[in-house]
N, CA, C and O atoms as a MOPAC input file, in Angstrom:
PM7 MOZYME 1SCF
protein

 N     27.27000 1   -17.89600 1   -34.69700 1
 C     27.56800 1   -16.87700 1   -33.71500 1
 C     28.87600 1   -17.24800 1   -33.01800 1
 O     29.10000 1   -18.42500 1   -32.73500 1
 N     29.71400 1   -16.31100 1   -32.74400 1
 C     31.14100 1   -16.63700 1   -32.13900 1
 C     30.79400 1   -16.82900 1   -30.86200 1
 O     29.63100 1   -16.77200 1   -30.46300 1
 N     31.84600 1   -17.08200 1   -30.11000 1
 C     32.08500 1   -17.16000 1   -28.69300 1
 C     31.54100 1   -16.33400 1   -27.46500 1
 O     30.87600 1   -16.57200 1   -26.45600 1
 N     32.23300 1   -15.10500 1   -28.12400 1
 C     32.28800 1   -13.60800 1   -27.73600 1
 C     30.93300 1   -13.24500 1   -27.99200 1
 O     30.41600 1   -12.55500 1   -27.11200 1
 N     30.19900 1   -13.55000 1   -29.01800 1
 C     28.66700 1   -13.01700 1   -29.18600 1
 C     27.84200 1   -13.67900 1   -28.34800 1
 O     27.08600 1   -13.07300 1   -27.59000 1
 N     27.91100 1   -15.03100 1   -28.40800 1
 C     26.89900 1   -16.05900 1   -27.06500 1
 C     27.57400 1   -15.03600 1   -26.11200 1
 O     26.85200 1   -14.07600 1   -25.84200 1
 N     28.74700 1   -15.03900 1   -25.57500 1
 C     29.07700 1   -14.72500 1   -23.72200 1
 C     28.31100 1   -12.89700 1   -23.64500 1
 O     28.09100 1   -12.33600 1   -22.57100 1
 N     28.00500 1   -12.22000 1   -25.10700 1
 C     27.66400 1   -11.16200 1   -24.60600 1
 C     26.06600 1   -10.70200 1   -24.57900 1
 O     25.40300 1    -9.84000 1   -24.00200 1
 N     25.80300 1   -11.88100 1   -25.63400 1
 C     24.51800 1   -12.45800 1   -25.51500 1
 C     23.88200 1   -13.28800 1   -24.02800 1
 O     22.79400 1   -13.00300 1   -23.52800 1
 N     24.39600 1   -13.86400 1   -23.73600 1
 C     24.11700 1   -14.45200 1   -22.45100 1
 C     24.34400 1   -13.28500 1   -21.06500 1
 O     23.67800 1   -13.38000 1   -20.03400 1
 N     25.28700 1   -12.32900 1   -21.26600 1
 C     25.21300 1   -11.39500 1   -20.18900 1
 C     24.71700 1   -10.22000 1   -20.16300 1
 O     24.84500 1    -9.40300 1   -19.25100 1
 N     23.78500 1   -10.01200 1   -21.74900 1
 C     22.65400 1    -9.04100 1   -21.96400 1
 C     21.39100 1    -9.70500 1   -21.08200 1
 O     20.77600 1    -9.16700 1   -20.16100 1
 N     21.24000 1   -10.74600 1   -21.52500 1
 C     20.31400 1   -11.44800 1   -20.67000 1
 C     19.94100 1   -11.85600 1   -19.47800 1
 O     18.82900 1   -12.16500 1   -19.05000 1
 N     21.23500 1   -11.82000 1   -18.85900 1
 C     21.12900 1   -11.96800 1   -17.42500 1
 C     21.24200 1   -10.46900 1   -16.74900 1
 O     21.22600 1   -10.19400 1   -15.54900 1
 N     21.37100 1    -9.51300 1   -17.96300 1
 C     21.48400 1    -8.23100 1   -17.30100 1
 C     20.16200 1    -7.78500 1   -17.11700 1
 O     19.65900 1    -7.27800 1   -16.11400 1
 N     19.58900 1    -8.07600 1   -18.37500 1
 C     18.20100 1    -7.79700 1   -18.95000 1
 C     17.15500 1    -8.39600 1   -17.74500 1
 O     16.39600 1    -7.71800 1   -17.05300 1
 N     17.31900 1    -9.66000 1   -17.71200 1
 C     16.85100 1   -10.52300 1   -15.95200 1
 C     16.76600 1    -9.99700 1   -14.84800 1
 O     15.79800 1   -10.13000 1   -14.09900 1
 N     17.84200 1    -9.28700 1   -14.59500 1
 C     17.99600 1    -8.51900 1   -13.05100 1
 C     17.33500 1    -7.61000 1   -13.14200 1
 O     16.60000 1    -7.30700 1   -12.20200 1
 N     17.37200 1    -6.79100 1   -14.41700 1
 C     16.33200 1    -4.93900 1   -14.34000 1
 C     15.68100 1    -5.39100 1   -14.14900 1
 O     15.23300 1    -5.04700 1   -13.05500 1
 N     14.75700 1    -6.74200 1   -14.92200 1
 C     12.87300 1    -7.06000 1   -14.59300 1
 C     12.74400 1    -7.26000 1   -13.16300 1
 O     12.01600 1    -6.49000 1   -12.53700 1
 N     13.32400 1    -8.14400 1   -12.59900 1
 C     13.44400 1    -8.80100 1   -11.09500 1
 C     13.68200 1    -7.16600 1   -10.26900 1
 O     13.03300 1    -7.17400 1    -9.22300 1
 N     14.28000 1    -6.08100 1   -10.43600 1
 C     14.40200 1    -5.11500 1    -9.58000 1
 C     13.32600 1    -4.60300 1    -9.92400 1
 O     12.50000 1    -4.75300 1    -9.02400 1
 N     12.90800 1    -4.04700 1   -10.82300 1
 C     11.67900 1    -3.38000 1   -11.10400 1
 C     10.05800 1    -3.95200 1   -10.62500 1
 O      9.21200 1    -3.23400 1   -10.09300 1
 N      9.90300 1    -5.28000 1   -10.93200 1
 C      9.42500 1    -6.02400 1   -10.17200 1
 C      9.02400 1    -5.52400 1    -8.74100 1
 O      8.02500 1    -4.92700 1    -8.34000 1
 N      9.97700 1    -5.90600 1    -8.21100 1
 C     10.66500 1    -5.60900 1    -6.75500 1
 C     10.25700 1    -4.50600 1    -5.91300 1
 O     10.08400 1    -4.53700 1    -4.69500 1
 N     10.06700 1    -3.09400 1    -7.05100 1
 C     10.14200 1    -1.64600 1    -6.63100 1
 C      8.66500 1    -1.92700 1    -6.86200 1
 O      7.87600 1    -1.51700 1    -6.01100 1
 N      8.19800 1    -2.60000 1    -7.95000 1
 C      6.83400 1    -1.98000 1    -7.57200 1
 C      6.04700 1    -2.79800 1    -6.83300 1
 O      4.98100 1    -2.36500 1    -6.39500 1
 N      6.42200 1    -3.98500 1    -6.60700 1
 C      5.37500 1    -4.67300 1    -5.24300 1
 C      5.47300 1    -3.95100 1    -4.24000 1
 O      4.53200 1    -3.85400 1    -3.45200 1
 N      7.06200 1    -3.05700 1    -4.00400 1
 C      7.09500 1    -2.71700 1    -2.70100 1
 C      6.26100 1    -1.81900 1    -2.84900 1
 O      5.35300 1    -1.85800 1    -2.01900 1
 N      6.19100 1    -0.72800 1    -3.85400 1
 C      5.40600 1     0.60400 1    -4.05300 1
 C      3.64400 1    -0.14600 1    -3.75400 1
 O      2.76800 1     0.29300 1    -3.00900 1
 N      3.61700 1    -1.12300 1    -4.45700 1
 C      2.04300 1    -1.35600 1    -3.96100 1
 C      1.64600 1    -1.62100 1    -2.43600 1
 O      0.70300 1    -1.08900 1    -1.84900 1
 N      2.57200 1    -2.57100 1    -1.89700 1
 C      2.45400 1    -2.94100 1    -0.77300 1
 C      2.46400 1    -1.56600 1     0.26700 1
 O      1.72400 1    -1.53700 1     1.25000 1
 N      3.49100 1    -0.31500 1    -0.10800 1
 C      3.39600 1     0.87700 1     0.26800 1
 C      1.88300 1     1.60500 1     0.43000 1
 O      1.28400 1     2.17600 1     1.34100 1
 N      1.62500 1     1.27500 1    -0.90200 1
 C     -0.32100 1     1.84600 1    -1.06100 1
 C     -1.16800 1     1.02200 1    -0.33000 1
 O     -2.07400 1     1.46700 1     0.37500 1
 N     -0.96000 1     0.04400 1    -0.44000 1
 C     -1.94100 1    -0.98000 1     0.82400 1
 C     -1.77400 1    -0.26300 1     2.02800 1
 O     -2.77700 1     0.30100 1     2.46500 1
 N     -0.46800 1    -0.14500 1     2.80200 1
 C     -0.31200 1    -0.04400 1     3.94400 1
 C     -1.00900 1     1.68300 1     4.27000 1
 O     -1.58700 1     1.93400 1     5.32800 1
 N     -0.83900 1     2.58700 1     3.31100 1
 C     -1.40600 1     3.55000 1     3.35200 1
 C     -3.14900 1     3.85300 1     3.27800 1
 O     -3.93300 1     4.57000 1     3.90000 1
 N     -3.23900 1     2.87400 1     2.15100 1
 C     -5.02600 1     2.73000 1     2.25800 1
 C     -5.64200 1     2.24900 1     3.72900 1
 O     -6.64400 1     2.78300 1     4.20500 1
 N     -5.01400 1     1.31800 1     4.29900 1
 C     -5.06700 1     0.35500 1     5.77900 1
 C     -5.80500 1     1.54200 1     6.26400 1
 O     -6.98000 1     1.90500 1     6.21100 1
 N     -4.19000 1     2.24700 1     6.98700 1
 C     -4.37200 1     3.43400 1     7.65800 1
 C     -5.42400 1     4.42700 1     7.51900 1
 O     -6.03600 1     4.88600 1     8.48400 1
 N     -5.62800 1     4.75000 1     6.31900 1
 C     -6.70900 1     5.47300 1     6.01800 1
 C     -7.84400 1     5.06800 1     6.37000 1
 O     -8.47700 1     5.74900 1     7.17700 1
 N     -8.41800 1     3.79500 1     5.82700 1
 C     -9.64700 1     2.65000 1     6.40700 1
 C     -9.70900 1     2.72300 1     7.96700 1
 O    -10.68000 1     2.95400 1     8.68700 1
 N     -8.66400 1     2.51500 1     8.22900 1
 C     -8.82000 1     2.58400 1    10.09000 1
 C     -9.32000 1     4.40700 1    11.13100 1
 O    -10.00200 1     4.75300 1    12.09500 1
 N     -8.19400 1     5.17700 1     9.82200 1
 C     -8.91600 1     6.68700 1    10.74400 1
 C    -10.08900 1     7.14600 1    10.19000 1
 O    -10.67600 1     8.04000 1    10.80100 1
 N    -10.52000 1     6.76000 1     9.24500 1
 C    -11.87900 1     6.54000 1     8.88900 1
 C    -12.90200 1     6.23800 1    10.00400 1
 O    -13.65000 1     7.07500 1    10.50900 1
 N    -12.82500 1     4.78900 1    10.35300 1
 C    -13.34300 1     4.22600 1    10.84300 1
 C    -13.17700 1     4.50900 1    12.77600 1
 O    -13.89700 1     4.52300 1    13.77500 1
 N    -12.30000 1     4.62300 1    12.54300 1
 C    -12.21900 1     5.54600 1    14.23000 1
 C    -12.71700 1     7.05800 1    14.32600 1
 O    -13.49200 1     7.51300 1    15.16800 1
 N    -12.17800 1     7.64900 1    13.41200 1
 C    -13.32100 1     9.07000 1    13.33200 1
 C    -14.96700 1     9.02900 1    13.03400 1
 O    -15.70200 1     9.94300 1    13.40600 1
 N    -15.34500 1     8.10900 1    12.47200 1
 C    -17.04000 1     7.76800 1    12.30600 1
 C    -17.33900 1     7.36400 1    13.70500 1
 O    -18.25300 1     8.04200 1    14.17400 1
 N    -16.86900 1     6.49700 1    14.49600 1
 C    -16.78300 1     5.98300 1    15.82300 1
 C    -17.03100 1     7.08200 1    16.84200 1
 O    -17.98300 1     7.26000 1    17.60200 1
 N    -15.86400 1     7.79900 1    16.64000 1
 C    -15.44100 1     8.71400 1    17.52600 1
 C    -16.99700 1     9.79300 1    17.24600 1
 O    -17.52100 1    10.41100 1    18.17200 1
 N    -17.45800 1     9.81700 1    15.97500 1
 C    -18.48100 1    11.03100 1    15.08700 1
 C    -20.24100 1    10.51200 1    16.42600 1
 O    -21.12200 1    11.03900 1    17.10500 1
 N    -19.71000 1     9.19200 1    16.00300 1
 C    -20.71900 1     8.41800 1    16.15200 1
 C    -21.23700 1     8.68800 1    18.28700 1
 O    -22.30000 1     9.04500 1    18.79500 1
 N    -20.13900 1     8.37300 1    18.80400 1
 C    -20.60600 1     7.83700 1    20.33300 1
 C    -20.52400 1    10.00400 1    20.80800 1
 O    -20.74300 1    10.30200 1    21.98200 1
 N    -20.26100 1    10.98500 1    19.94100 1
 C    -20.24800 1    12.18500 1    20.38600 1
 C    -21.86100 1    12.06700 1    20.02100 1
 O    -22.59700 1    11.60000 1    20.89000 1
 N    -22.19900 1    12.31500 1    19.25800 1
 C    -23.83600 1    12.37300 1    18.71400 1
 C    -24.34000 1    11.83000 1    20.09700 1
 O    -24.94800 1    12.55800 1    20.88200 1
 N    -23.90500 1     9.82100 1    20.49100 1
 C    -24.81700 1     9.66600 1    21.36400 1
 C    -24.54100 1    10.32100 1    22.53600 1
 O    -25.23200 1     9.92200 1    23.47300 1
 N    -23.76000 1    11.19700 1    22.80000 1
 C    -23.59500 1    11.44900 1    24.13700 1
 C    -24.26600 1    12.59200 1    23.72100 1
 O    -24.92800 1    12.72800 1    24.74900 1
 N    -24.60900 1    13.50700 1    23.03000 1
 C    -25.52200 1    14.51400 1    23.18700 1
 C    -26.74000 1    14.09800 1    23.35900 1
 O    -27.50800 1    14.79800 1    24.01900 1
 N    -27.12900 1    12.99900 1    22.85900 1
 C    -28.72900 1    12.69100 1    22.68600 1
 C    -29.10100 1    12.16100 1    24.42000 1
 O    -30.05300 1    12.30300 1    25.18700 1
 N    -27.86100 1    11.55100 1    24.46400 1
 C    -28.24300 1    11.58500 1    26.53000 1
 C    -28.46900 1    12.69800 1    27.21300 1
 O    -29.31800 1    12.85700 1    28.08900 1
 N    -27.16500 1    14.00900 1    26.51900 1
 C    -27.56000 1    15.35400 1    27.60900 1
 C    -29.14000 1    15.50600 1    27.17300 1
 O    -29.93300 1    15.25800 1    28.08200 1
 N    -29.65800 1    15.85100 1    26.00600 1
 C    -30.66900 1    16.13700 1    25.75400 1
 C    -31.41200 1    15.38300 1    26.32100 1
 O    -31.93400 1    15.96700 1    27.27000 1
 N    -31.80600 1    14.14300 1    26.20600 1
 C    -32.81200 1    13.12800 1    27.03300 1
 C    -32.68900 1    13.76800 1    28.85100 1
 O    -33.65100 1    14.14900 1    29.51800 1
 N    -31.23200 1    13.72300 1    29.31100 1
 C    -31.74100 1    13.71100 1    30.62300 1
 C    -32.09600 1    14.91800 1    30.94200 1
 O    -32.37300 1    15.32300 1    32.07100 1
 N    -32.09300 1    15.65400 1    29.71100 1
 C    -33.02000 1    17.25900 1    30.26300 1
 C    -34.15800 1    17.62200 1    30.39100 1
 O    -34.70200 1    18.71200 1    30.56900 1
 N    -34.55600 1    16.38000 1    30.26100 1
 C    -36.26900 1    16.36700 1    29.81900 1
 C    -36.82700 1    15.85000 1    30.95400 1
 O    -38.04500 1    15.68600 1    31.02400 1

């Protein structure tokens, strides 16, 4: 192999290196994106069941103290 073929060989490869490493890159962020979105979701979930939850008991008080 000539000169010229290693140096274009060697800078396919380091080209080839960087796409994986960016792509990589895009999709941890894209996952880490879906985490942070699932989070959120888990939490208004969980504050709307809450929120579902202490309305119920506050009716079951009006009702009790009507009795």
């Amino acid at each position: 192999m000539s000169s010229r073929e290693q140096t274009d060989a060697q800078v396919a490869k380091q080209l080839a290196e960087k796409i994986e490493r960016e792509e990589l890159e895009k999709r941890q962020a894209l996952e880490e994106g879906d985490q942070e979105v699932a989070r959120k979701l888990q939490v208004s979930m969980v504050l709307t069941t809450t929120h579902l939850a202490w309305r119920d008991v506050s009716r079951l008080r009006i009702l009790y103290s009507r009795m």
